[in-house]
TIMARDO-274917 format. One record per residue (C-alpha): residue in three letters; y negated, z negated, x. Coordinates in pm, 1 decimal. Example, Ala and Ser with C-alpha at 12.3 -4.5 7.8 and 13.67 -1.06 7.14 Angstrom:
REM TIMARDO-274917
SITE,aa,c2,c3,c1
SITE,ALA,450.0,-780.0,1230.0
SITE,SER,106.0,-714.0,1367.0
END
This chain:
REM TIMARDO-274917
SITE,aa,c2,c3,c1
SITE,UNK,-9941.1,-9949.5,7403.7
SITE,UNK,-9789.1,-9636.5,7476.9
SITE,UNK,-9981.3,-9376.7,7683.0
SITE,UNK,-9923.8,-9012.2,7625.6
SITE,UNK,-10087.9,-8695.5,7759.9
SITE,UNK,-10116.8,-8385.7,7524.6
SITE,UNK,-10202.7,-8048.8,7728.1
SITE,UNK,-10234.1,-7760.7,7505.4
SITE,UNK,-10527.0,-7495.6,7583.0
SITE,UNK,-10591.3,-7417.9,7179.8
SITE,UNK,-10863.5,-7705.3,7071.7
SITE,UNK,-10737.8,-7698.4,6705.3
SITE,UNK,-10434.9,-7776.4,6787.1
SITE,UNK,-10422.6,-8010.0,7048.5
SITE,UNK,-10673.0,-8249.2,6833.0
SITE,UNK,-10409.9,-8171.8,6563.9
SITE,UNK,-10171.3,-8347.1,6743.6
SITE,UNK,-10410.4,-8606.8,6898.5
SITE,UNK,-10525.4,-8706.8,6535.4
SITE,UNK,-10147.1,-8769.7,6431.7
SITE,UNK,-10032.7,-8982.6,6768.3
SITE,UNK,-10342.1,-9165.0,6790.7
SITE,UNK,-10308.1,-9245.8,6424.4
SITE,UNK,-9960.2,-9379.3,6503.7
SITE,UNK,-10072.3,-9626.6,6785.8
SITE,UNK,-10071.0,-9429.6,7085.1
SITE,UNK,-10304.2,-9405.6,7368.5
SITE,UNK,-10392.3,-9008.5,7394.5
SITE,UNK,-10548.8,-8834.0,7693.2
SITE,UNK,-10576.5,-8431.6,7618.2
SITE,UNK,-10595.4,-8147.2,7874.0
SITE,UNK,-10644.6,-7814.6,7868.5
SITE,UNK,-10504.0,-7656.9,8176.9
SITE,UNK,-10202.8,-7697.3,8423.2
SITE,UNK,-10464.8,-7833.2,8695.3
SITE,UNK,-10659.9,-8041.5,8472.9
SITE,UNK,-10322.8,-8213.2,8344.1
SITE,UNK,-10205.6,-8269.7,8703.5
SITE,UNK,-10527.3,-8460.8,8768.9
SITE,UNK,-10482.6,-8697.9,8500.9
SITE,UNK,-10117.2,-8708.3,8596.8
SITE,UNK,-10247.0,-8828.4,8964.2
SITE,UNK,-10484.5,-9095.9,8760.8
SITE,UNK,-10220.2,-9280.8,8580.8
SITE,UNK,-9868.8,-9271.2,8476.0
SITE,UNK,-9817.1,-9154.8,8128.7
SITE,UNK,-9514.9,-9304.9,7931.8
SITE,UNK,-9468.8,-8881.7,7787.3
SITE,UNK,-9583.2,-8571.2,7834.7
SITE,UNK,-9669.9,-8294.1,7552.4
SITE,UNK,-9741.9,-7998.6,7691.4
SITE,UNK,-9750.3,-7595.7,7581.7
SITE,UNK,-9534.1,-7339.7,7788.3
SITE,UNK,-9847.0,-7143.1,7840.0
SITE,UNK,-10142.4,-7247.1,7968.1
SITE,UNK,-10444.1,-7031.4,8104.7
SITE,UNK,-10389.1,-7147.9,8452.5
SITE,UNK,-10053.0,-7130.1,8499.4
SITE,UNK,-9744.6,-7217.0,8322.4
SITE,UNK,-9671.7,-7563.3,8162.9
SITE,UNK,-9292.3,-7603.9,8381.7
SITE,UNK,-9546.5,-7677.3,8656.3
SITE,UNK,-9650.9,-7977.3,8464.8
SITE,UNK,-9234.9,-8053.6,8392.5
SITE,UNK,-9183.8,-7971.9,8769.4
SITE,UNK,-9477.4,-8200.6,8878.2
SITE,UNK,-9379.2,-8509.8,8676.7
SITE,UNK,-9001.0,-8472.2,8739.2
SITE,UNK,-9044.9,-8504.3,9129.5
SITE,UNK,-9312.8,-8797.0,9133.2
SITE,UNK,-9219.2,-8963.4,8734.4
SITE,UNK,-8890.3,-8902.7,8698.3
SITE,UNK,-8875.1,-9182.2,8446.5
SITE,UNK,-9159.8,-9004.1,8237.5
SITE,UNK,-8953.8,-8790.1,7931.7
SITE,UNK,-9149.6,-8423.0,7891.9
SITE,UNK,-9167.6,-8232.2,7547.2
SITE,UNK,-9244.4,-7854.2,7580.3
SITE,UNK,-9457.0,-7678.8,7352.3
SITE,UNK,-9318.8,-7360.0,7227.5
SITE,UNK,-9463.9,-7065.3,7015.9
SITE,UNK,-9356.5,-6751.8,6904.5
SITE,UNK,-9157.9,-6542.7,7206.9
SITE,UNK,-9134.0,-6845.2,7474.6
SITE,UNK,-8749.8,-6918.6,7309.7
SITE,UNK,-8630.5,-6831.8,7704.3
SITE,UNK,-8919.3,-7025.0,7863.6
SITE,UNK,-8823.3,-7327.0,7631.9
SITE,UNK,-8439.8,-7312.1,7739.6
SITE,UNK,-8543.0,-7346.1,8139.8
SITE,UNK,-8762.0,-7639.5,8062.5
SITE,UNK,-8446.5,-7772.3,7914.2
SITE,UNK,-8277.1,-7728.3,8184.4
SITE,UNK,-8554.1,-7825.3,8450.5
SITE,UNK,-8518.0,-8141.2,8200.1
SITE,UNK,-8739.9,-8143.1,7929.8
SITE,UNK,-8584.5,-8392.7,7640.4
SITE,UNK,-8686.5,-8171.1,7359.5
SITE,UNK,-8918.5,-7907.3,7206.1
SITE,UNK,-9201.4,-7879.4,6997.6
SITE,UNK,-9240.0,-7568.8,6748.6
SITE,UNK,-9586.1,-7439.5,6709.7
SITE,UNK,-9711.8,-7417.7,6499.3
SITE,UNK,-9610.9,-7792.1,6384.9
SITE,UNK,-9412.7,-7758.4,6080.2
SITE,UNK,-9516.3,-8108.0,5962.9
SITE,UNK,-9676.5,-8437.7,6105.7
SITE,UNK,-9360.8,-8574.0,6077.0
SITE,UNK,-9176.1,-8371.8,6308.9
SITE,UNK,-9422.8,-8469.4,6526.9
SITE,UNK,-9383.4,-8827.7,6551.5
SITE,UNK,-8968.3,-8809.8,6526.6
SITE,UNK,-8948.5,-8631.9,6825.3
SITE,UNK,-9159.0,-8853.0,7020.5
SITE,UNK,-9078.8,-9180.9,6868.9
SITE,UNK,-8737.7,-9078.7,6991.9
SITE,UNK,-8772.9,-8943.0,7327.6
SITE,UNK,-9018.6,-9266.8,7405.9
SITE,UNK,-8722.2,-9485.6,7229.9
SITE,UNK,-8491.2,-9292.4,7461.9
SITE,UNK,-8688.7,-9377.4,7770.0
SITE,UNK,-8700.4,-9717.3,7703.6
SITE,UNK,-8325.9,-9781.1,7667.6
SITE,UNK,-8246.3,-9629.5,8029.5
SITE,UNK,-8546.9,-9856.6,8154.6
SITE,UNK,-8378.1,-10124.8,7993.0
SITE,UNK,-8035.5,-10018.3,8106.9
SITE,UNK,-8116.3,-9988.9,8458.0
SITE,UNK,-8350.9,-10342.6,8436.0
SITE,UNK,-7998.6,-10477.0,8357.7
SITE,UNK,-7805.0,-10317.4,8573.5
SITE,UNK,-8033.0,-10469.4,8852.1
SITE,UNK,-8033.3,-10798.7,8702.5
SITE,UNK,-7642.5,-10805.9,8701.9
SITE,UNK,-7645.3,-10750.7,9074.6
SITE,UNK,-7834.4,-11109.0,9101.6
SITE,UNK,-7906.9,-11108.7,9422.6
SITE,UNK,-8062.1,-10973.2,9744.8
SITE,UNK,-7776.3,-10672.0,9919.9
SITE,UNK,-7850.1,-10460.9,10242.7
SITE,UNK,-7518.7,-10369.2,10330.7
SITE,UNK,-7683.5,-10228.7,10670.8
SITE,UNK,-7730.0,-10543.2,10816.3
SITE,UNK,-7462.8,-10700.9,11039.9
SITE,UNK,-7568.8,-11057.2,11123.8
SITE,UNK,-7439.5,-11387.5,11094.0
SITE,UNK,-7662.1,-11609.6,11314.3
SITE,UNK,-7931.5,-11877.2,11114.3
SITE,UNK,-8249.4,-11636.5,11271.9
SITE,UNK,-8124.9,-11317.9,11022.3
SITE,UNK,-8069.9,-11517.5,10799.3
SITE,UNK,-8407.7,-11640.1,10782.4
SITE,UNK,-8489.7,-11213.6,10842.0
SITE,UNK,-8281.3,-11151.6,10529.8
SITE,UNK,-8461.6,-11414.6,10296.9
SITE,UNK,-8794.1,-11342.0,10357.5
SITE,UNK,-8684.9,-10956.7,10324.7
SITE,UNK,-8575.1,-11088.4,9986.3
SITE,UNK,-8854.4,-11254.3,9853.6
SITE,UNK,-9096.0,-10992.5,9944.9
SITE,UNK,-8885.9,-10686.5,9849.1
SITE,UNK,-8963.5,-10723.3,9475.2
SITE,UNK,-9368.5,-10728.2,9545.5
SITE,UNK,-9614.9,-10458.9,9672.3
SITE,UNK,-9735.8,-10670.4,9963.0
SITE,UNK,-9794.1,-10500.4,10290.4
SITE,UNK,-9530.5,-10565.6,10477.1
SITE,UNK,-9542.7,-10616.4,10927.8
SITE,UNK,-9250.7,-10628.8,11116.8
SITE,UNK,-9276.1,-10726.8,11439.3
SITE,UNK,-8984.8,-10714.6,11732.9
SITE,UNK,-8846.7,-10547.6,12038.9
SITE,UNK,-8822.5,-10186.1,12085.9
SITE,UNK,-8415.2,-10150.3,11867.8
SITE,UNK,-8397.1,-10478.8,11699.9
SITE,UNK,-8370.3,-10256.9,11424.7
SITE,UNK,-8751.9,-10278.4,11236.8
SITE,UNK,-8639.1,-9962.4,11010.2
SITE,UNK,-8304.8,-10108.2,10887.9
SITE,UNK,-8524.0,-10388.6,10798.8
SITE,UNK,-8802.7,-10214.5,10613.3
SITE,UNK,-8528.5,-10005.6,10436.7
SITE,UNK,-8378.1,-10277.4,10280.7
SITE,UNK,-8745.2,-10374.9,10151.6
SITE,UNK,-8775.8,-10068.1,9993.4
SITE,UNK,-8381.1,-10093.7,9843.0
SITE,UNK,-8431.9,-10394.3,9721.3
SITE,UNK,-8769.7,-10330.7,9527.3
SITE,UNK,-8905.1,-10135.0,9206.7
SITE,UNK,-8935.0,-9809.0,9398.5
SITE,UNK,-8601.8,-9821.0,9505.7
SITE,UNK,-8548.6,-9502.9,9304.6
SITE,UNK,-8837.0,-9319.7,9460.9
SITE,UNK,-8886.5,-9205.7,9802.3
SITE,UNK,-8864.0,-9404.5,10150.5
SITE,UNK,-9065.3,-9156.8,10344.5
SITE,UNK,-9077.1,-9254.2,10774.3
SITE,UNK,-9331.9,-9195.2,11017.6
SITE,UNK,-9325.5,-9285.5,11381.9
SITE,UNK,-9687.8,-9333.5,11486.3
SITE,UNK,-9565.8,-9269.0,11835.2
SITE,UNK,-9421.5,-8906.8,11837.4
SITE,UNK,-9740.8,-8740.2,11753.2
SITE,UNK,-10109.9,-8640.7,11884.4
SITE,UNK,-10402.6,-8817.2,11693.8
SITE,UNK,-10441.5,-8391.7,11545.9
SITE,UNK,-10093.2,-8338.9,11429.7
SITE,UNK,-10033.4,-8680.6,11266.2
SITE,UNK,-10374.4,-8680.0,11044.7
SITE,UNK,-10187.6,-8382.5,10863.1
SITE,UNK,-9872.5,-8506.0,10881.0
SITE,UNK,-10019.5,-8837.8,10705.0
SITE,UNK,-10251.0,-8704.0,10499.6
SITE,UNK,-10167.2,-8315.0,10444.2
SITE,UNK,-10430.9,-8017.4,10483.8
SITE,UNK,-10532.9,-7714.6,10210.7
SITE,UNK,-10483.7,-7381.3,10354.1
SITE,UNK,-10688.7,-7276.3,10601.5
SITE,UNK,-10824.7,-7594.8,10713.9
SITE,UNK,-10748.3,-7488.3,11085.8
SITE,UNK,-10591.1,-7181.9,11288.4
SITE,UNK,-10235.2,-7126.3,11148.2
SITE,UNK,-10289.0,-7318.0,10806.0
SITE,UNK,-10133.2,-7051.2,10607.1
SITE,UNK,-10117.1,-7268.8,10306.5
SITE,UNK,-10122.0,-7643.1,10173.3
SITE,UNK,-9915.9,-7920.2,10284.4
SITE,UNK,-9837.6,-8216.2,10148.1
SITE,UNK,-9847.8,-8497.4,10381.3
SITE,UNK,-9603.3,-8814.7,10408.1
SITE,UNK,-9876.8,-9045.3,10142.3
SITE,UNK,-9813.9,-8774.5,9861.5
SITE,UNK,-9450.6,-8733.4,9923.8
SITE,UNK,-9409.3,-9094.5,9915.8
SITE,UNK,-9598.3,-9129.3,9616.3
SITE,UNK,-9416.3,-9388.2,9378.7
SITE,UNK,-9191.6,-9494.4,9671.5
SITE,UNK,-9219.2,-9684.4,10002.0
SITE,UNK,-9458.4,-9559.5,10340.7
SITE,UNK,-9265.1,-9643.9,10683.0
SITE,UNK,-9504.2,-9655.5,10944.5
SITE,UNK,-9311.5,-9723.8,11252.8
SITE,UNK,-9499.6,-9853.3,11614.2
SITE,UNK,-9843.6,-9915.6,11401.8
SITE,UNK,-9991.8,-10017.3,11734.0
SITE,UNK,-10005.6,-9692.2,11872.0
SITE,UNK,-10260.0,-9529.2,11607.8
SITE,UNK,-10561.3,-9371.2,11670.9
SITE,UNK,-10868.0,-9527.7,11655.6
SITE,UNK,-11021.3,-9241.8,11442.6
SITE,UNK,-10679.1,-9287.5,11250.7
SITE,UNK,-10733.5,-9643.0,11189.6
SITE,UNK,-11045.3,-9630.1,10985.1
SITE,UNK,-10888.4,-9331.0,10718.7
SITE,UNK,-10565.7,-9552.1,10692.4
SITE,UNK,-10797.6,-9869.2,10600.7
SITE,UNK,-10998.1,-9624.5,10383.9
SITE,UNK,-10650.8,-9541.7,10174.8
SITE,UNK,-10527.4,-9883.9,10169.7
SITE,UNK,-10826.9,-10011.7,10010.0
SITE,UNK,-10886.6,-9696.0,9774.3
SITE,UNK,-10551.9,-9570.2,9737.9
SITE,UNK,-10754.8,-9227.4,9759.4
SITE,UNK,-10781.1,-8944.7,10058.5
SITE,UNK,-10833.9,-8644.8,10094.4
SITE,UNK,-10630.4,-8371.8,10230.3
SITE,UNK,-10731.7,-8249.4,10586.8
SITE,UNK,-11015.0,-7955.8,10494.6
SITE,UNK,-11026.0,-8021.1,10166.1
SITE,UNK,-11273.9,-8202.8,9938.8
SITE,UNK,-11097.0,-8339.0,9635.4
SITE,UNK,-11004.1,-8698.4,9617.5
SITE,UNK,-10612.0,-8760.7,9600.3
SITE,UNK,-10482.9,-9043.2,9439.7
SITE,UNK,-10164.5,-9255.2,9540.6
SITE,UNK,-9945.2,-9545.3,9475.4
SITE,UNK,-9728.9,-9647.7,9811.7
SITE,UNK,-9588.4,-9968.0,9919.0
SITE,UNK,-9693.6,-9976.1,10285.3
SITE,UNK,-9478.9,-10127.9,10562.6
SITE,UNK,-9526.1,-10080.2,10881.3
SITE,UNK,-9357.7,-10238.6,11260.5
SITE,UNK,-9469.6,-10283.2,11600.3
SITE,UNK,-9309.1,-10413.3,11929.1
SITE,UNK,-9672.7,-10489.1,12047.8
SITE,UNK,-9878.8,-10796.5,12020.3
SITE,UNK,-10057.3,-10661.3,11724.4
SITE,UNK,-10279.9,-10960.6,11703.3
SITE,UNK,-10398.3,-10969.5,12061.0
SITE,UNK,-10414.1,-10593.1,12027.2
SITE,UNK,-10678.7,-10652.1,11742.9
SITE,UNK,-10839.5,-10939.6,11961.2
SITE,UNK,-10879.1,-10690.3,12255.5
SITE,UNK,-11049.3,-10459.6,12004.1
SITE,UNK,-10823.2,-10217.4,12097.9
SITE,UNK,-10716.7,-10256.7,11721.1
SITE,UNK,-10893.9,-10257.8,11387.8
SITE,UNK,-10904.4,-10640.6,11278.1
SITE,UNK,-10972.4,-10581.6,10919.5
SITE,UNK,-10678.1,-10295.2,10984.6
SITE,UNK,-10441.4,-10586.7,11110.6
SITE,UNK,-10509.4,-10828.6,10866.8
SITE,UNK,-10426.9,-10600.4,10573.9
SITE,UNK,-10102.2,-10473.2,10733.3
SITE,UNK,-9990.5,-10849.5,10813.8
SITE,UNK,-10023.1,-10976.3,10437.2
SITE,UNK,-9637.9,-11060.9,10469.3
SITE,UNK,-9523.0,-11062.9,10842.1
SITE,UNK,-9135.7,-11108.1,10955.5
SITE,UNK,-9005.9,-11098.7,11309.3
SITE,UNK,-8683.1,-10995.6,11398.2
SITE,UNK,-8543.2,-11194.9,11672.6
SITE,UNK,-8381.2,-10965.6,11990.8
SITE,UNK,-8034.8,-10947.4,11994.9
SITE,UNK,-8011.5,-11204.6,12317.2
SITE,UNK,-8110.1,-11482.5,12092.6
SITE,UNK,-7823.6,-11404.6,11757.6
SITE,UNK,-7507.2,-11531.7,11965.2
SITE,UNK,-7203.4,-11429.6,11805.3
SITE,UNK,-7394.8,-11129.4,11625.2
SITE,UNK,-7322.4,-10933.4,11960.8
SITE,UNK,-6919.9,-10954.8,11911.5
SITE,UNK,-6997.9,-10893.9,11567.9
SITE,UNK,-7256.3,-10582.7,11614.3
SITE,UNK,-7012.7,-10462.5,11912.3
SITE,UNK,-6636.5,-10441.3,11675.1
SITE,UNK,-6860.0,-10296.3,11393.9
SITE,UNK,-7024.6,-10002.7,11611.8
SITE,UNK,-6716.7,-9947.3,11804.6
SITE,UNK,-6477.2,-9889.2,11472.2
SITE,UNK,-6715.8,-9653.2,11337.3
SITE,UNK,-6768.9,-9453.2,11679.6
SITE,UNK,-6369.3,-9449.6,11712.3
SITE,UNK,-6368.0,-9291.0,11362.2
SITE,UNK,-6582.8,-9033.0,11425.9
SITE,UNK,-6378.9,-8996.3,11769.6
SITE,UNK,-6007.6,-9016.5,11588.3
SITE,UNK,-5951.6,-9350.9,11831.3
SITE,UNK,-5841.7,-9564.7,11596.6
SITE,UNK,-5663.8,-9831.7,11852.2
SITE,UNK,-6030.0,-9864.3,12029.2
SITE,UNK,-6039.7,-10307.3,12122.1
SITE,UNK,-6228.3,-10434.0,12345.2
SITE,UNK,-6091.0,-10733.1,12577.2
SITE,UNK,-6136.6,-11073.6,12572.4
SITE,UNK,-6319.4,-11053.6,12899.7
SITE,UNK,-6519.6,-10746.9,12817.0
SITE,UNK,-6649.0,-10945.0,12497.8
SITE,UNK,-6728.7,-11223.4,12709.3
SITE,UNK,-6971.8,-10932.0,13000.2
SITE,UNK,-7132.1,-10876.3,12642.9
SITE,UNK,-7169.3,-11270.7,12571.7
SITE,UNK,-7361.6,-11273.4,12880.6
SITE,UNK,-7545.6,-10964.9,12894.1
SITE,UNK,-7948.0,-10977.4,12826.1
SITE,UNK,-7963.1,-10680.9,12598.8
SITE,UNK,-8283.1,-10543.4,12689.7
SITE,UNK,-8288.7,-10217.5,12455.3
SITE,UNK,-8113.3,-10488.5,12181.2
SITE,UNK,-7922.0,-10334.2,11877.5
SITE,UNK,-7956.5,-9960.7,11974.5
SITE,UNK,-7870.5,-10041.7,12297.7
SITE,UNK,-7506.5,-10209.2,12198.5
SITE,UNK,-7480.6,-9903.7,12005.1
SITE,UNK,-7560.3,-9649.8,12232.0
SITE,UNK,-7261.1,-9854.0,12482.7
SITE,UNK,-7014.8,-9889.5,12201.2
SITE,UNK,-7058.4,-9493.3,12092.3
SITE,UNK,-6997.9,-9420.8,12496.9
SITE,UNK,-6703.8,-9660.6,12543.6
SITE,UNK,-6552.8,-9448.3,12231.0
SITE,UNK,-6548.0,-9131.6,12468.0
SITE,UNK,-6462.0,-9225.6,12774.3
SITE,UNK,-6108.8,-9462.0,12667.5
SITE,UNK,-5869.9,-9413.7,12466.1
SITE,UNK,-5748.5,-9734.1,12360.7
SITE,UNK,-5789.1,-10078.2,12536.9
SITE,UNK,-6172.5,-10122.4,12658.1
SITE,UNK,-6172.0,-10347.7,12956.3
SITE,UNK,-6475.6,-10557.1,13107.4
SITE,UNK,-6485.1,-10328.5,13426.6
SITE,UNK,-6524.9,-10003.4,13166.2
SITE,UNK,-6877.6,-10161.1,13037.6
SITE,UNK,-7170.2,-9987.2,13223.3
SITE,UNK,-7339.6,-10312.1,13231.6
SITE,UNK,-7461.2,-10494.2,13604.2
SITE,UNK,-7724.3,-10725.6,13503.2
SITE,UNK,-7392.0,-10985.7,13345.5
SITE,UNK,-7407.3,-11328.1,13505.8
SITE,UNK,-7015.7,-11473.9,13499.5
SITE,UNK,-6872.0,-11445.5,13217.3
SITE,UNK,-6727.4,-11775.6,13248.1
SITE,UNK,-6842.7,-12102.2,13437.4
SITE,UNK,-6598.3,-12168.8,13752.4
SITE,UNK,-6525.7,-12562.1,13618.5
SITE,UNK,-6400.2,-12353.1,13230.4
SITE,UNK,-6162.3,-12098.6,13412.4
SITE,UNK,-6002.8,-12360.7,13598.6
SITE,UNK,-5936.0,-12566.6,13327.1
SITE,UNK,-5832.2,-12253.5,13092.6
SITE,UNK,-5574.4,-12183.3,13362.4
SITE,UNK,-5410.0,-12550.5,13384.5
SITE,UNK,-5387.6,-12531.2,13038.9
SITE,UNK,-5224.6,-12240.0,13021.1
SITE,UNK,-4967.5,-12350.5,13314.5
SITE,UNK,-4887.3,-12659.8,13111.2
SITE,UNK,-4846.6,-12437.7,12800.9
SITE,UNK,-4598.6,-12211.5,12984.0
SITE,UNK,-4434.2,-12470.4,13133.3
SITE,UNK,-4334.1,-12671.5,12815.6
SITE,UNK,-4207.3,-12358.4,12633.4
SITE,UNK,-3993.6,-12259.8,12953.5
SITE,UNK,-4199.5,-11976.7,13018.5
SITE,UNK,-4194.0,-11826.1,12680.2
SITE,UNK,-4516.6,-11649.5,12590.9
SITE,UNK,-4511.4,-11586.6,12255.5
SITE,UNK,-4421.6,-11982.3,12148.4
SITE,UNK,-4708.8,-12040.8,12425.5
SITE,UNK,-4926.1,-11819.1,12231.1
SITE,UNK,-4897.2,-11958.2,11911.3
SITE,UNK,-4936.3,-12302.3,12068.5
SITE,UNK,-5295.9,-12231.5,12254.9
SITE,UNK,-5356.5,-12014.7,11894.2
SITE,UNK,-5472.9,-11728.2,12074.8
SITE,UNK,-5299.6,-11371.0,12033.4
SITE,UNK,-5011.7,-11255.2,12281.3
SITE,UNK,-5215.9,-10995.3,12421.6
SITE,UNK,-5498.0,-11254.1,12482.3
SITE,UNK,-5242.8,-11432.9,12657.3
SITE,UNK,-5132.8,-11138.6,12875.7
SITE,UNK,-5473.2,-11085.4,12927.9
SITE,UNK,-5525.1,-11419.6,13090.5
SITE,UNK,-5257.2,-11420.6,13281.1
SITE,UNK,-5345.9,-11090.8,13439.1
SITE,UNK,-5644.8,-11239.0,13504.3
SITE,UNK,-5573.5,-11584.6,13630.3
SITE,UNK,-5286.6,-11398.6,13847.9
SITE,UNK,-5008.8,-11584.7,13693.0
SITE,UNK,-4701.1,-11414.5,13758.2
SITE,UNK,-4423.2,-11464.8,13509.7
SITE,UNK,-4201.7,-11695.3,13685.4
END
């Protein structure tokens, strides 16, 4: 059943037109006033909005405004009387589907313009329902990864993504937790709403309780007026709470409070907010021991960790490093206008065998350097990287070498028939030769 919200301040009216909807089948809810239509707004999601230009409180394009930025989806019909003819064409434009004269002409009016602005609705629901169902299956075109351990990252992304479970991802400090939880968020319901980002970390206990939850004005020195924290601006959409672990204590207990509510209340104020926000959050702490130590809420821990994925550090993903590495270094030679930016086989091979302590950010953070400081060709001694055990095991280069000898050798020294016999590239070749000080006689 159809729910739709009628907010008119003249009584005979507005029962006017709740007698005719409700007689049709709809579910009505009436209101009187901008702020006593916003509050029902905040309740529950109406399938349409009625509502007069002019209201004693205010205007009724706060209403449009309100529902445009949290229900887009939700179609509004404006009200208009006698000398509101501009009022009516900005709601138009603000996107209101259509307008309602008053007073009503005839029932019937009535119930063809909202028969066909709730038809309307439905058919973009239903377009974009199939739109999403063409696509078949799980897409985050931000993640680079080939090895088995993603994979199983990227699967149990996709089978929570369509949900509202609280999701905890756990990992090393620039595995990439965010990329992760994006994808959640891109892959889900809200997708068309807001991802909204907060890193638990950057902020004292004081300035992230507003930032979180908001404040009214004049709820401490220098609240000139209200502010709408990261909950209400995420309302409809996804909350990223990044390095959860770090919370305050004090913290802790309001964030429980809103999880199990979905209510808060705005830092100095007194009136109950109401939400709807996926939550996800990521650590790279034990969150579990962290809870043990008490240093933690445990009922906090347990409701974050309803669907928990780890993302494995980048030492562990193999040929994701090569991978990660020829993807960050095209994109920072783009931005550089080095489009001839390779790396060689034997810097590839430092990477191989580097441990890749600051993981995917750090390979970045190298890739974006190597992009300004050469031009072309990036060799193994450019890589700011000491920690590399050999590159190759002593027994494998001697081997590589005699086969490359015996290559040489039966193709009379030619090195591009020697190339294509090994199957490696000429300038692989060249670089091995350099390397294994083979001169060309």
């Amino acid at each position: 059943m159809d729910e739709i919200l009628i907010v008119d301040d003249d009584p005979g009216f507005r029962n006017l037109l709740e007698t005719i909807l409700s007689g049709e089948g709809y579910r009505v809810t009436t209101a009187g006033a901008v702020a006593e239509a916003l509050r029902s707004c905040e309740r529950k999601q109406f399938h349409l909005i009625v509502s007069d230009l002019r209201l004693p409180d205010g205007e009724g394009l706060e209403v449009l405004r309100w529902s445009k930025e949290h229900t887009p989806e939700t179609p509004v019909i404006m009200i208009t009387g006698f000398g509101t003819v501009a009022s009516a064409v900005e709601a138009m434009k603000l996107g209101a589907v259509d307008y309602l004269g008053k007073p009503l002409s005839s029932p019937d009016e009535l119930r063809m313009l909202v028969r066909r602005a709730l038809e309307e609705s439905q058919s973009g629901m239903e377009r974009e329902l199939l739109r999403e169902d063409q696509q078949k299956r799980f897409s985050c075109g931000a993640i680079i990864a080939d090895h088995p351990s993603m994979g199983k990252v990227t699967e149990l992304a996709r089978k929570v993504a369509p949900t509202n479970a609280a999701v905890l991802i756990t990992g090393e400090t620039g595995t990439g937790k965010e990329i992760i939880a994006h994808c959640i968020h891109d892959n889900s319901a809200r997708a068309a709403k807001t991802f909204v980002a907060v890193n638990c970390s950057a902020l004292t206990p004081t300035l992230i309780e507003t930032e979180l939850f908001g404040h009214e004005k004049g709820a401490f020195t220098g609240a000139v007026g209200q502010h709408l924290g990261r909950f209400e601006r995420a309302h409809g959409g996804t909350l990223f709470l990044d390095e959860i672990g770090e919370l305050d204590t004090n913290l802790q207990s309001k964030l429980l409070r809103v999880l199990q509510e979905r209510t808060f209340e705005r830092v100095g104020g007194t009136r109950l907010v109401n939400v709807d926000v996926r939550i996800i959050t990521a650590t790279n702490r034990d969150l579990k021991q962290s809870a043990s130590d008490g240093r933690f809420r445990e009922d906090l821990y347990y409701r974050l960790n309803q669907f928990p994925i780890e993302i494995p550090p980048l030492r562990e993903r193999g040929g994701d490093i090569l991978k990660l590495a020829r993807y960050f270094l095209l994109r920072a030679g783009k931005d550089a206008r080095k489009t001839a930016l390779r790396l060689t086989p034997e810097a590839e091979q430092v990477l191989l065998g580097y441990s890749w302590p600051g993981n995917v950010r750090e390979l970045e953070n190298m890739m974006e350097r190597m992009a300004i400081l050469c031009d072309d060709i990036i060799e193994a001694d450019d890589l700011p990287i000491t920690e590399s055990g050999p590159a190759r095991p002593v027994l494998f280069k001697e081997i590589e070498r005699q086969v490359i000898l015996d290559a040489l050798q039966a193709n009379n020294g030619n090195r591009t028939r020697t190339a294509q016999q090994l199957g490696i590239s000429l300038r692989t070749l060249q670089y091995r030769l350099k390397d294994y000080s083979i001169s060309p006689g």
